[in-house]
N, C-alpha and C positions, 0 to 999 in steps of 0.2 A: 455411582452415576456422576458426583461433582467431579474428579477426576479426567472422565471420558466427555463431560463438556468443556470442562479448560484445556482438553489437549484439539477439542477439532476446533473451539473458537482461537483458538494462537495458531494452526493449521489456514483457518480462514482468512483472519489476519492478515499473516504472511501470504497467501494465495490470490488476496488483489491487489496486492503489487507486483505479481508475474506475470497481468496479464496482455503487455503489452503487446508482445509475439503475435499472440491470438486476433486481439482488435486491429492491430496494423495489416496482418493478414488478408484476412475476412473484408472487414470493409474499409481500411483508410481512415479509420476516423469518420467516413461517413457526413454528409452535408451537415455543415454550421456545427461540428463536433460533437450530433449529437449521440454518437454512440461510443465515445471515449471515455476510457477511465482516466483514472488523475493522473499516473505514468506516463501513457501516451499522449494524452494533452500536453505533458510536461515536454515530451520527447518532439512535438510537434514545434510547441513555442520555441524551443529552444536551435533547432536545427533550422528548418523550415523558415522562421521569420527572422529567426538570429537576431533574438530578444534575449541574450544570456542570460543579463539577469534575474529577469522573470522566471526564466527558467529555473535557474540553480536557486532561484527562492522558493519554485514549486517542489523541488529536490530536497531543501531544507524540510518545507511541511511533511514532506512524506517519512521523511527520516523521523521527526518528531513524534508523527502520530504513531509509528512503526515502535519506534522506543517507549515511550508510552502505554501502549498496548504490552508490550514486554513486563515493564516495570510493574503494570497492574498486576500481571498475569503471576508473575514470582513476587510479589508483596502479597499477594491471596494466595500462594502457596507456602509464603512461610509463616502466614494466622493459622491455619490449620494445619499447622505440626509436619507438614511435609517441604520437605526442602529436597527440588530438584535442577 
């Protein structure tokens, strides 16, 4: 069972940061942003108001928490004897 929940929580993970397609889609972002993930926000600030840097700083966090979550994810796979 530990197994099958580190693989769908690193499936998770990685799954809200794809979800730009979808919210850009659908609604735009939606009045005063509020149906944006952190992607699209990102992708909004950035093009949209052409706040670069803000942007590629929101780009940075994503990255971080994205590796992060990684690192957790194989650091508790190789305490338990399993190295994938």
């Amino acid at each position: 069972m530990r197994e099958t929940f580190g693989i769908v929580t690193g499936l998770v993970v990685t799954g809200v940061f794809k979800v730009f397609q979808l919210v850009y889609a659908l609604v735009g972002g939606g009045p005063l942003h509020l149906s944006e993930a952190m992607v699209s926000y990102m992708h909004d600030i950035t093009f949209t108001t052409q706040q670069y840097g803000y942007g590629m700083a929101l780009a940075v966090v994503a990255f971080v928490v994205g590796a992060l979550a990684s690192a957790a994810r194989f650091l508790g796979n190789r305490r338990n004897g399993e190295v994938r």
